[in-house]
DOLUM-89191 format. One line per 3 residues: number of its first residue (from 1); their letters; for each residue x, y, z of C-alpha. Coordinates in nm, 4 decimals, decimal comma. Layout:
BEGIN
NUM> a> X/Y/Z; ...
//
This chain:
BEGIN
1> xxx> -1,4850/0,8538/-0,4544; -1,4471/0,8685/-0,0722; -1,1106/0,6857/-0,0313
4> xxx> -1,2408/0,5060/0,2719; -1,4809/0,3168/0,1045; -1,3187/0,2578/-0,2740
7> xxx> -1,2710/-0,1008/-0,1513; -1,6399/-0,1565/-0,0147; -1,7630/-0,3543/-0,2792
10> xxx> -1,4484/-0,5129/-0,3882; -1,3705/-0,7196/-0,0589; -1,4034/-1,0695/-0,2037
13> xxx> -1,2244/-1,0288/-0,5392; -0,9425/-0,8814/-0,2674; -0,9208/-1,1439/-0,0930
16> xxx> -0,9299/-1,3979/-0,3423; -0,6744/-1,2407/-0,6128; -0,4401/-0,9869/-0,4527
19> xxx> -0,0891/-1,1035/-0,4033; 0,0011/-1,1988/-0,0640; 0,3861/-1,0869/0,0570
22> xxx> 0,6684/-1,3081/-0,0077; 0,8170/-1,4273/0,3424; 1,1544/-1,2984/0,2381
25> xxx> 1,0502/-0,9777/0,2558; 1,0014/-1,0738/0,6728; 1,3681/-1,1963/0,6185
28> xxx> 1,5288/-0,9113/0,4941; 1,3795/-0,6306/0,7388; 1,5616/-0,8976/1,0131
31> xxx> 1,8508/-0,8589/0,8579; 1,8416/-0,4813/0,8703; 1,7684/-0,4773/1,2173
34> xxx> 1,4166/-0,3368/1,1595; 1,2499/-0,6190/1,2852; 1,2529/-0,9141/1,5307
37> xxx> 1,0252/-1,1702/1,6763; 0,8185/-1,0591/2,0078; 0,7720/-0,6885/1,8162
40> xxx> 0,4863/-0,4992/1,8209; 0,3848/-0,3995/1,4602; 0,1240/-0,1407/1,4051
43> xxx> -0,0028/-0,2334/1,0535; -0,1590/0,0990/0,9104; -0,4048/0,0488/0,6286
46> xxx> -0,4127/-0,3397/0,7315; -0,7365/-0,4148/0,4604; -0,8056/-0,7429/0,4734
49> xxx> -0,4355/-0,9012/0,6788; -0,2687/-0,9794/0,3991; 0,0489/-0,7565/0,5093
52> xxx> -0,0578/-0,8142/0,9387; 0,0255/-1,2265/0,8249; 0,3346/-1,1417/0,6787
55> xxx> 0,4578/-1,0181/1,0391; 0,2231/-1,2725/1,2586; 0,4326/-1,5336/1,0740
58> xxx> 0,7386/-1,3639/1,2075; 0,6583/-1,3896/1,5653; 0,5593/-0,9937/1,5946
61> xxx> 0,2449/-0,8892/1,8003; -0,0043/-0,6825/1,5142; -0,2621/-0,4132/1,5607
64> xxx> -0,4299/-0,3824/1,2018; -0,5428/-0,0129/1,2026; -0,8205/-0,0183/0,8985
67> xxx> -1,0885/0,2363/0,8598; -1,2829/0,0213/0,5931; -1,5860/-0,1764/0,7724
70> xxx> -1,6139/-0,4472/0,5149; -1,1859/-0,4944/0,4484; -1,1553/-0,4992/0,8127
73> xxx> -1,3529/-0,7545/0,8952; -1,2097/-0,9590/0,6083; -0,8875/-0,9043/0,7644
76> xxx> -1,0552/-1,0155/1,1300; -1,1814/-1,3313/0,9432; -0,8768/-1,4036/0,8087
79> xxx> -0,6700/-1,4048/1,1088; -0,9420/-1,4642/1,3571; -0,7228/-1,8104/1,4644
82> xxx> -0,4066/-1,5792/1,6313; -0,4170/-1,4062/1,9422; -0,1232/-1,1949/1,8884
85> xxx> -0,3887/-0,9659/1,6433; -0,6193/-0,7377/1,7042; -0,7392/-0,4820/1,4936
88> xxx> -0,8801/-0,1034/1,5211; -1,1246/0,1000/1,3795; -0,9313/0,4246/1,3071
91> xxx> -0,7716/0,5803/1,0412; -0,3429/0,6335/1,0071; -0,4208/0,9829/1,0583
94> xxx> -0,5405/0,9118/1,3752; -0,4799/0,5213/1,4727; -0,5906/0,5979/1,8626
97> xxx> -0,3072/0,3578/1,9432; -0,1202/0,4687/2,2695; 0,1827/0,6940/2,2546
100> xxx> 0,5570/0,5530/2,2484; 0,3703/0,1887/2,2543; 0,5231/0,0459/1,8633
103> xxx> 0,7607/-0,0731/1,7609; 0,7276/-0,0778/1,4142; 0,4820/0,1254/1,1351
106> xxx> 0,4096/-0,0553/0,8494; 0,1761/0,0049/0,5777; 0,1239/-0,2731/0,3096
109> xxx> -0,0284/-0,1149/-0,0215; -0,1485/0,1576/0,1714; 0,0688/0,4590/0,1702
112> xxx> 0,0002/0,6197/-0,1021; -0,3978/0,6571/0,0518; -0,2509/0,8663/0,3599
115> xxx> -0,2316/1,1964/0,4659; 0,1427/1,2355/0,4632; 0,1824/1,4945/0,6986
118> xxx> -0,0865/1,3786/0,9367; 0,0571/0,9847/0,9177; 0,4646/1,1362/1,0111
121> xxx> 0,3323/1,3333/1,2938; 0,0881/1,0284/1,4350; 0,3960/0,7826/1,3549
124> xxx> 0,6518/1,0372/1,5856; 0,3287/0,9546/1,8689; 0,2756/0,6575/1,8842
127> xxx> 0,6676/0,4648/1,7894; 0,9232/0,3998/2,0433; 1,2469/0,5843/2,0623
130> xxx> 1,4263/0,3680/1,7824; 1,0963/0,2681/1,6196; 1,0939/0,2203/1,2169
133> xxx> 0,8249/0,2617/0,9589; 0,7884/0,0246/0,6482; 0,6512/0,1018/0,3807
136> xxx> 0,5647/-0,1973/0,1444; 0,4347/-0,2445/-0,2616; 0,3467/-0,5056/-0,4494
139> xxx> 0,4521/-0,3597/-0,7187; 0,2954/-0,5080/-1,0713; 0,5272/-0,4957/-1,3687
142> xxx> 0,3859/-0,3267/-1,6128; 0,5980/-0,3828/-1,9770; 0,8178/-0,6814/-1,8666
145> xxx> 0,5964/-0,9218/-2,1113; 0,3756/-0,8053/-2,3915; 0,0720/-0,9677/-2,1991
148> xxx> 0,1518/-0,7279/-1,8667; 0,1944/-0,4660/-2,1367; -0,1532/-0,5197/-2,3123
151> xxx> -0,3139/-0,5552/-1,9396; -0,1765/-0,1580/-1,8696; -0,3426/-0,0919/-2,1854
154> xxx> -0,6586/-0,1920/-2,0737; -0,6359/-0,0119/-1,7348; -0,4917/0,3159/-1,8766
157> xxx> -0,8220/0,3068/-2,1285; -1,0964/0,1730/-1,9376; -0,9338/0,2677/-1,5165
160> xxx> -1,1212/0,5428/-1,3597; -0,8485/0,7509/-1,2127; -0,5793/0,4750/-1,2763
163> xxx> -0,3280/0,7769/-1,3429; -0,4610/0,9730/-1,0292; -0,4027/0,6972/-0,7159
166> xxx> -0,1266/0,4557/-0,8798; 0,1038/0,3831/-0,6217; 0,3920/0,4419/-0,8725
169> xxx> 0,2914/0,8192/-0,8447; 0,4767/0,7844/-0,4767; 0,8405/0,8951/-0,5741
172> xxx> 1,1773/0,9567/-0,3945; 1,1113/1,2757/-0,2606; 0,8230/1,1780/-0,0769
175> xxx> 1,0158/0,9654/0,1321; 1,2697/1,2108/0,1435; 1,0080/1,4720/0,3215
178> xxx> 0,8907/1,1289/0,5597; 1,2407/1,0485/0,6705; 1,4764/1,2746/0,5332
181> xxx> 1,7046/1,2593/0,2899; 1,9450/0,9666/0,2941; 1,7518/0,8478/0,5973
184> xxx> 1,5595/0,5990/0,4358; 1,6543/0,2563/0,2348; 1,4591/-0,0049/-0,0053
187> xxx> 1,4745/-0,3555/-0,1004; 1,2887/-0,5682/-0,3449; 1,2446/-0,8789/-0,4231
190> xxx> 1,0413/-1,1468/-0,6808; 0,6425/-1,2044/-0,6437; 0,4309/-1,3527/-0,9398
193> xxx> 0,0690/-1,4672/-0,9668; -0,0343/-1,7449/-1,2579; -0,4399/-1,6918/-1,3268
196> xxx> -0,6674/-1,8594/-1,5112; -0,9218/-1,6305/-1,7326; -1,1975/-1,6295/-1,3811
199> xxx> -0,9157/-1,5232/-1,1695; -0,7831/-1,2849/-1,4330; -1,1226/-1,1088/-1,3974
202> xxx> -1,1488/-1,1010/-1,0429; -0,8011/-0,9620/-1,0075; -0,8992/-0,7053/-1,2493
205> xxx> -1,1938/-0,6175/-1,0583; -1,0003/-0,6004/-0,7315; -0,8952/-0,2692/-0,8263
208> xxx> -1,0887/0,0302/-0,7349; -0,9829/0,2479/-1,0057; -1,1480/0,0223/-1,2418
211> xxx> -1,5241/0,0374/-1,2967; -1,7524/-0,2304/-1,0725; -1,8567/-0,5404/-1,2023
214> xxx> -2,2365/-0,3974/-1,2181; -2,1074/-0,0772/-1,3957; -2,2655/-0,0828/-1,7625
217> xxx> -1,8511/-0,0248/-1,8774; -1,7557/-0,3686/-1,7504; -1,8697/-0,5659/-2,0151
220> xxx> -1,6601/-0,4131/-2,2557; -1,3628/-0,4252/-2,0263; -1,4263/-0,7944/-1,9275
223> xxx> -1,4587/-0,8796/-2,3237; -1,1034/-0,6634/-2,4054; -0,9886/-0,8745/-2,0978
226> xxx> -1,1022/-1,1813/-2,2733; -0,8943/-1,1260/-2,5901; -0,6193/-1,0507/-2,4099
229> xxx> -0,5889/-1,3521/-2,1946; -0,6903/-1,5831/-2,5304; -0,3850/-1,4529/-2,7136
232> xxx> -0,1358/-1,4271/-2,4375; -0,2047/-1,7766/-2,2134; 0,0174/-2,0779/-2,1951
235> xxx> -0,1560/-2,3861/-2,1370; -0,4678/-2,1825/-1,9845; -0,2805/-1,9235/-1,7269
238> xxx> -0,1177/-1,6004/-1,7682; 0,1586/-1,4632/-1,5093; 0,1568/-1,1261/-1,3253
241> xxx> 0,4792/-1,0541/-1,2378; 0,5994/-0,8025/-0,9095; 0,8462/-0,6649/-0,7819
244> xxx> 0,7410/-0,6512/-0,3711; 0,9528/-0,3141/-0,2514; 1,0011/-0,2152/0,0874
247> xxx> 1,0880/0,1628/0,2140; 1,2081/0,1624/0,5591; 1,3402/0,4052/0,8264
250> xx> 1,3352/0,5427/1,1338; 1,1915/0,9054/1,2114
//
């Protein structure tokens, strides 16, 4: 599948069940000097503004760089009430912003789609001397409760190429050859989402690495889903539970 358009068709279940990012996360990057209010933020990947809000809320100025037609104009929708955003129709390979004109990268459940190579050299263009990159994850736990367990279940047996683009496949040496080693530093800190058995189903089908809702597969997945909601609920809701991480350095 063309990784430009995996999310096409799964805009509204996006919007509706993906985790925003915890406003601590904001907090902490202050405290490491990475950011401050009045910034300007390029958000690479920006999808639908989930992570450009986390950084409008903090004062910063946002260009949300997102190749995706339909995401972007989610994100445009979303945020269409703040004049410190604007978004872009390019791609983090090649974001067309101007050079030395950043302050800060960031890339919000996005990374792992790049181009490495392609998004270090176009972040060394377009950043300010001093200029950091953040790289952020919500990152679902997977075996913290036998319900988050059973759900990996589901997605290692019915997920298209759940092993191939999971985000977890992104490991320490990759930000090593981004930043160099010891040149980089991480943070998490709590995120959780209670769902009912309708918003367990469209979080499921928020992913692109499962099959569509129209896809003849889905009604086996949705009924597996079912029975593992039924047995693992309390009073009608199951919890996903994240850890949000953040990677961050300067170049």
């Amino acid at each position: 599948m063309d990784k430009l358009q995996r999310f096409s068709n799964r805009v509204e279940n996006y919007v509706r069940f993906r985790p925003r990012y915890p406003e601590t996360v904001a907090g902490e990057l202050r405290k490491a000097g990475v950011l401050s209010e009045g910034m300007t933020v390029a958000d690479i990947g920006s999808g639908t503004g989930f992570s450009a809000e986390l950084f409008l809320d903090a004062g910063c100025r946002v260009i949300g760089v997102e190749p995706n037609k339909e995401m972007r104009e989610a994100g445009d929708k979303l945020l269409s009430g703040n004049p410190r955003f604007s978004s872009a129709d390019a791609t983090a390979e090649a974001t067309g912003l101007d050079a030395h004109s950043i302050d800060l990268v960031a890339a919000g459940q996005a990374f792992h789609w790049f181009d490495r190579e392609k998004f270090k050299t176009e972040c060394r263009r377009i950043l300010r001397p001093g200029g950091n990159i953040a790289l952020i994850w919500n990152d679902r736990q997977t075996d913290s409760t036998d319900f988050l367990k059973a759900y990996e279940d589901l997605l290692k047996m019915c997920g298209t190429d759940y092993k191939d683009v999971n985000h977890k496949n992104v490991a320490d040496e990759v930000f090593d050859a981004l930043w160099g080693k010891g040149n980089w530093k991480s943070f998490s800190v709590p995120n959780h989402q209670d769902f009912n058995f309708e918003g367990l189903k469209g979080r499921l089908f928020s992913s692109s690495y499962v099959p569509a809702e129209d896809h003849p597969d889905s009604k086996f997945m949705t009924d597996v889903l079912k029975k593992i909601f039924l047995r693992y609920q309390e009073n009608g809701t199951v919890r996903f539970q994240y850890d949000t991480t953040v990677f961050y350095g300067a170049l």
